[in-house]
SEVO-25436 format. One record per residue (C-alpha): residue in three letters; x, y, z. Coordinates in steps of 0.25 Angstrom, whole numbers, plus 5000, padded with zeros to 4 digits. Layout:
! SEVO-25436
ALAXYZ...
! end
This chain:
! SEVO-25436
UNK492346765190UNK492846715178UNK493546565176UNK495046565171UNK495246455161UNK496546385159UNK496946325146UNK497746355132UNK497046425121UNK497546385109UNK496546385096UNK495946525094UNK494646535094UNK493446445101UNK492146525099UNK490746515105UNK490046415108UNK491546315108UNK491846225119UNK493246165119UNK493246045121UNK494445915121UNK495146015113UNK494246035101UNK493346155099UNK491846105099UNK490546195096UNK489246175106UNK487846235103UNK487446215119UNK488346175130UNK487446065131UNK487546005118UNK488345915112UNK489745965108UNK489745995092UNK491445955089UNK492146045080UNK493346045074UNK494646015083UNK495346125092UNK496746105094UNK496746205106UNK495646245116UNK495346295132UNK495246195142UNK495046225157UNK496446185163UNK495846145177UNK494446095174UNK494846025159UNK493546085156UNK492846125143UNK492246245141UNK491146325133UNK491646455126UNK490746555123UNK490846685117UNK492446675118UNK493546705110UNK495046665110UNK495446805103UNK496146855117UNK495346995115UNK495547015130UNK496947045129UNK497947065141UNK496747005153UNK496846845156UNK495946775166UNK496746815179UNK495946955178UNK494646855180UNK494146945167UNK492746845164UNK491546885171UNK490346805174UNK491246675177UNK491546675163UNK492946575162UNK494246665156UNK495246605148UNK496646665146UNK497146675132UNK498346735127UNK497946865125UNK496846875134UNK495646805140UNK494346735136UNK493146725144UNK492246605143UNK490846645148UNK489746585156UNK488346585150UNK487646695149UNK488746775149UNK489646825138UNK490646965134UNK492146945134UNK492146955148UNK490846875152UNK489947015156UNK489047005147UNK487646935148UNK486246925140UNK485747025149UNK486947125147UNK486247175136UNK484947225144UNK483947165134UNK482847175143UNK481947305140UNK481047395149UNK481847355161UNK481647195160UNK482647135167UNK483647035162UNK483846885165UNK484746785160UNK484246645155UNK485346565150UNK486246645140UNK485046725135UNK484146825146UNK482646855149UNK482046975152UNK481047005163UNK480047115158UNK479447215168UNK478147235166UNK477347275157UNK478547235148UNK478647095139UNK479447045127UNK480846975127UNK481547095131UNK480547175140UNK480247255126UNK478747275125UNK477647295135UNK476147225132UNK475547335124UNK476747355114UNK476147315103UNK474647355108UNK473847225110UNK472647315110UNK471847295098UNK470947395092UNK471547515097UNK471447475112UNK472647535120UNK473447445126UNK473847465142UNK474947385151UNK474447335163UNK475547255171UNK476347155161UNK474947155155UNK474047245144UNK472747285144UNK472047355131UNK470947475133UNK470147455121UNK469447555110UNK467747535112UNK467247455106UNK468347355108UNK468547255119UNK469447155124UNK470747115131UNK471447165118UNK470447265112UNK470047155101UNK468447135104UNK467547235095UNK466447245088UNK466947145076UNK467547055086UNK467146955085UNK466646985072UNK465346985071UNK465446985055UNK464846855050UNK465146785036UNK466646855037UNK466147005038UNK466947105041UNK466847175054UNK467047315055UNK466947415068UNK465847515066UNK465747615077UNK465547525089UNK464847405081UNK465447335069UNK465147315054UNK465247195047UNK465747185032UNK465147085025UNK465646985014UNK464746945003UNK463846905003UNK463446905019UNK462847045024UNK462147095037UNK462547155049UNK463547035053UNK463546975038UNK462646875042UNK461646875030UNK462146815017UNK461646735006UNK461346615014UNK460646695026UNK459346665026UNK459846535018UNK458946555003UNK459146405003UNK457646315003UNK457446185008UNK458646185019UNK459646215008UNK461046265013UNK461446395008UNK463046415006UNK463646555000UNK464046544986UNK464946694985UNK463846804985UNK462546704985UNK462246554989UNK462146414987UNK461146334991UNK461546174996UNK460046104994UNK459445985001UNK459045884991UNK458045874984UNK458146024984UNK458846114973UNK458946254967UNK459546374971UNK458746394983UNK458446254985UNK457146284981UNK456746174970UNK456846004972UNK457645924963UNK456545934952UNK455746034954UNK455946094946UNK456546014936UNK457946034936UNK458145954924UNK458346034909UNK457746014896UNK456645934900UNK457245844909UNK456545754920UNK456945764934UNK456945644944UNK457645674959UNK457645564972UNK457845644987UNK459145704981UNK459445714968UNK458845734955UNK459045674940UNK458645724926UNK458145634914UNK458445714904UNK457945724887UNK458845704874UNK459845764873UNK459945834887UNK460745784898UNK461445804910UNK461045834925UNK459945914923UNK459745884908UNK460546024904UNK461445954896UNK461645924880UNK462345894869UNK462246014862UNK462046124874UNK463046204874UNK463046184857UNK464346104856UNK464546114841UNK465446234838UNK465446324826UNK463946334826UNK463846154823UNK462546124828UNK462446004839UNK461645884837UNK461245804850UNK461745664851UNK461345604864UNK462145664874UNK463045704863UNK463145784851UNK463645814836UNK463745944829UNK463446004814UNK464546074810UNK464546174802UNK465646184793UNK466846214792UNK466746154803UNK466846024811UNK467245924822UNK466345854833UNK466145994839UNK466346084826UNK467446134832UNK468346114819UNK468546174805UNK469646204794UNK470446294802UNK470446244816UNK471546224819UNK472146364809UNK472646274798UNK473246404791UNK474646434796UNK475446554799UNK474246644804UNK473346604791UNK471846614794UNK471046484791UNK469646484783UNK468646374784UNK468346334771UNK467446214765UNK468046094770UNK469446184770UNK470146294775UNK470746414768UNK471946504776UNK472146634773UNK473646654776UNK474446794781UNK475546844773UNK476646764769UNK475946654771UNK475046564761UNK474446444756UNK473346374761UNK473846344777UNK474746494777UNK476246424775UNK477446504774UNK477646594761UNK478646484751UNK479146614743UNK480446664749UNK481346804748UNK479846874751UNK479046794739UNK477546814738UNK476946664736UNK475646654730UNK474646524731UNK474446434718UNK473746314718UNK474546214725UNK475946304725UNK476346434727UNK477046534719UNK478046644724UNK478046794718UNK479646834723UNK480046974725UNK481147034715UNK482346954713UNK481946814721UNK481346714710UNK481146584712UNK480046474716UNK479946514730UNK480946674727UNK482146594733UNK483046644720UNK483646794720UNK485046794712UNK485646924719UNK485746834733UNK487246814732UNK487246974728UNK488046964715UNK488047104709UNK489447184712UNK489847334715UNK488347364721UNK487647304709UNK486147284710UNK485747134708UNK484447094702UNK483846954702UNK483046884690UNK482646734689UNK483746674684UNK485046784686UNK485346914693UNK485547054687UNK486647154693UNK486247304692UNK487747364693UNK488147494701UNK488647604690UNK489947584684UNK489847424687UNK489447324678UNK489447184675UNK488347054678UNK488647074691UNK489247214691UNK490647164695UNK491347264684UNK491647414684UNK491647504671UNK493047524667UNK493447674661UNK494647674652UNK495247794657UNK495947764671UNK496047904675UNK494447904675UNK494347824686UNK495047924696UNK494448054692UNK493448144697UNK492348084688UNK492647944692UNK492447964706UNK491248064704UNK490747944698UNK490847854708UNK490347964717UNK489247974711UNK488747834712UNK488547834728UNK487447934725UNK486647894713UNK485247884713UNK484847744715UNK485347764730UNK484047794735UNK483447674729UNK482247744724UNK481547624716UNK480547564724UNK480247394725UNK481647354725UNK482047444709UNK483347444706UNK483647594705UNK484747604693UNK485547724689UNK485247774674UNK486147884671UNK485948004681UNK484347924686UNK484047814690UNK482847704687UNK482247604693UNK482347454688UNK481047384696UNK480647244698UNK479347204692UNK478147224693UNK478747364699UNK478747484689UNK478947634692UNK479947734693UNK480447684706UNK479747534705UNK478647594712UNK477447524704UNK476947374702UNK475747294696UNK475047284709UNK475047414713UNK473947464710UNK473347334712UNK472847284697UNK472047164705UNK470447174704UNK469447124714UNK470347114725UNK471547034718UNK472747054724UNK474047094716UNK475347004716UNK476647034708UNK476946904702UNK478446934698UNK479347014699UNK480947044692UNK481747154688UNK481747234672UNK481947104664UNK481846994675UNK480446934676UNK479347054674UNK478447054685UNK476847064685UNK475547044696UNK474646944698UNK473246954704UNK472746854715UNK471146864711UNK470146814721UNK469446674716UNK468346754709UNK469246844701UNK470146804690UNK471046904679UNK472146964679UNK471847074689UNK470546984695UNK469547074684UNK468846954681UNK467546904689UNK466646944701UNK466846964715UNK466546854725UNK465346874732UNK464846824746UNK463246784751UNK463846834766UNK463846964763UNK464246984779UNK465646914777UNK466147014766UNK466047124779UNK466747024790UNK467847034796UNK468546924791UNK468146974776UNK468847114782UNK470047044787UNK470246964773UNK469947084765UNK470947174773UNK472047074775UNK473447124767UNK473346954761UNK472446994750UNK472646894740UNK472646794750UNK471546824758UNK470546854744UNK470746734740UNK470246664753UNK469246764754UNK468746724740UNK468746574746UNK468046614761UNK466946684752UNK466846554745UNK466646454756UNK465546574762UNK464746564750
! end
């Protein structure tokens, strides 16, 4: 039977886990802990009779148990009713819970394979029939099969036992023939037949891996034998030594290069000969050879001094000219007598590979001390920095031109002027209307010089019904398509250089040749060739590199000078 409650219900809702208490609703974690207060309740249920406090679990004020109330004594369990406005509430007694109080932990039958069902506290405990086990009945003692080795397992009361596959024994099956392993030296066991097989580790073998490199110990004269990977180490008892222990401390004589040994019970010591040193006398001053770039060494006592040979030097003759590179910009560096010589890739020059000085695509060529610039057409200047057309300063589509000291306009047909700015007049006004007029203009858009056929920059110009090419010099041709250094004029490997160029009137161009050393003339005609006593460096591969690098002039010359410093 269920217990009525009397009291008000005034605030709405007072969940699990909420006594009321004094007026205020207060959570608890156990009925027997302290009181956690919460925030202030204006209302709550009270029992009318007793004054006392209750525990609510698992209630709720929502009045879902619309048109009952406690007089039909609706709480199972001695769960305690409450009557509310639209309903009732039951308050239920541990374990029980359900709007009614009906249900309980066991209502759920957890319990499997027909274990029965008891209550402990608000949770339950199954009790198993045999041979079942586990929380909930679930399992019985051969699921999972605790046999191992393929054994089969049986139930025999709340117990198992296994029947085992020959040649295995044991409670669980688990005894064989590799158990316990009779591999020795971490072997391997493996079942063979009804015996075993052991799979040995290097570097141990026999039946059970039992031999090895220490069994029977090589090691003389009680040494101890320890394995060192695939072979041994012997650990010798003084005055013993060697590989084997075999041999004493000076016998034979462990010290080098005609040292003498003396030893005590233990130890030995070496009086070693000038200049050897060291333990066992293996040591000296110039073994391994420390004087690089072939310096000879020169014992010292226990030091040493080395011969350079040049270019080199430095206590070890570990330096020279170009270490470090001095040449810059990817220049490759020449020892030379007490110098260097650096031959420089394209645009770079001068004797540590600077930047080229010569703008707007300048050619600069090495003088004694300076430089000199060879501009392309229409730059001039010290360094090419001067072209008069910059600002543009021909009209109407005129062609401008530039020479040293003013610019040239080349005017469109029909325009004229120094800068091409005026138009040809034609007295009769109607002519400039009519059919020929604009056949004329017409005409222009498809004149021959569009195409511009002349080659290195030409101005093409129209002459009537053709057209010529006006070329900058040294170029000649129909089209421009000639110059002084093609073929190449230069004898014995001089290189061709055009030294100025202009247009018509406006600084004539003409060549130059750069001669090797040896050469002179105006095409290098006079003198004879260089000629080297190491025949074997004209075929080398550096000679081959020089010889094929697109830097001729540059790289003759240097060529000239390395041939120098070898003879």
């Amino acid at each position: 039977m269920g217990k009525k409650l009397a009291g008000k219900r005034k605030n709405k809702n007072c969940f699990v886990s909420i006594i009321i208490h004094n007026g205020q609703c207060e959570t608890v974690q156990d009925e027997k802990e302290t009181i956690a207060q919460s925030k202030p309740r204006t209302d709550y249920f009270q029992d009318d009779s007793t004054k006392r406090d209750f525990l609510a679990r698992n209630v709720s004020f929502e009045g879902e148990n619309h048109g009952r109330s406690c007089e039909e004594d609706p709480c199972k369990n001695n769960g305690m009713c409450i009557d509310s406005e639209n309903g009732f509430m039951c308050i239920c007694q541990s374990p029980y819970f359900g709007k009614a109080c009906e249900e309980n932990p066991c209502s759920s039958i957890p319990c499997k394979n027909g274990g029965e069902c008891q209550i402990e506290g608000e949770t339950y405990k199954c009790i198993c029939k045999i041979p079942y086990i586990g929380d909930r009945c679930e399992r019985d003692p051969c699921t999972p099969n605790p046999c191992e080795n393929e054994g089969k397992c049986r139930v025999d009361g709340d117990h198992f036992n296994c029947t085992c596959v020959y040649p295995y024994s044991g409670d669980m099956c688990e005894i064989g023939p590799c158990y316990p392993n009779p591999c020795q030296n971490d072997g391997e066991c493996e079942i063979d037949g009804e015996s075993f097989k052991c799979m040995c580790k290097n570097p141990f073998i026999g039946d059970t891996c039992e031999s090895g490199p220490c069994y029977p110990n090589p090691c003389q004269n009680d040494g101890e034998c320890e394995i060192d990977g695939e072979s041994f180490k012997c650990m010798c008892k003084n005055p013993f030594i060697g590989d084997t222990c075999e041999s004493e401390l000076c016998s034979p004589n462990p010290c080098l290069n005609n040292g003498t040994c003396t030893h005590d019970e233990a130890n030995f010591e070496c009086s070693c000969i000038s200049p050897f040193y060291g333990i066992i006398c293996d040591k000296s001053p110039c073994e391994p050879n420390p004087c690089l770039n072939d310096g000879m060494c020169m014992s010292d006592g226990e030091k040493f001094k080395c011969m350079c040979k040049p270019p080199f030097y430095g206590e070890r003759c570990e330096k020279d000219n170009c270490t470090p590179n001095p040449c810059l910009n990817g220049g490759r560096c020449f020892n030379m007598r007490g110098n260097f010589q650096c031959i420089c890739p394209f645009p770079f020059y001068g004797e540590k590979c600077t930047p080229n000085p010569c703008l707007n695509g300048g050619k600069c060529l090495n003088e004694k001390g300076s430089f000199k610039c060879i501009c392309p057409h229409s730059f001039y200047g010290e360094r090419c920095e001067i072209n008069h057309c910059t600002s543009n300063p021909c009209l109407n589509g005129g062609k401008c031109l530039s020479g040293r000291e003013k610019f040239h306009c080349l005017c469109p047909l029909y325009f004229h002027g120094e800068r091409c700015e005026k138009l040809m007049e034609i007295t009769t006004q109607n002519f400039r209307t009519s059919t020929l007029m604009t056949a004329m203009w017409t005409t222009i858009s498809t004149n021959p010089c569009d195409s511009n056929p002349c080659k290195n920059d030409g101005i093409c110009k129209i002459d009537g019904e053709k057209m010529n090419c006006l070329c900058f010099t040294p170029f000649y041709g129909e089209y421009c398509e000639n110059d002084p250094c093609h073929p190449n004029p230069c004898r014995n490997l001089g290189t061709c250089e055009i030294t100025a160029r202009g247009f018509e009137g406006y600084d004539q161009g003409t060549y130059r040749c750069s001669c090797p050393e040896s050469f002179s003339g105006l095409n290098c005609e006079i003198g004879n060739e260089v000629k080297t006593t190491t025949q074997n460096f004209r075929t080398s591969t550096l000679m081959t590199t020089i010889w094929t690098t697109p830097y001729t002039s540059k790289y003759l010359f240097n060529v000239y000078i390395l041939l120098q410093v070898l003879t």
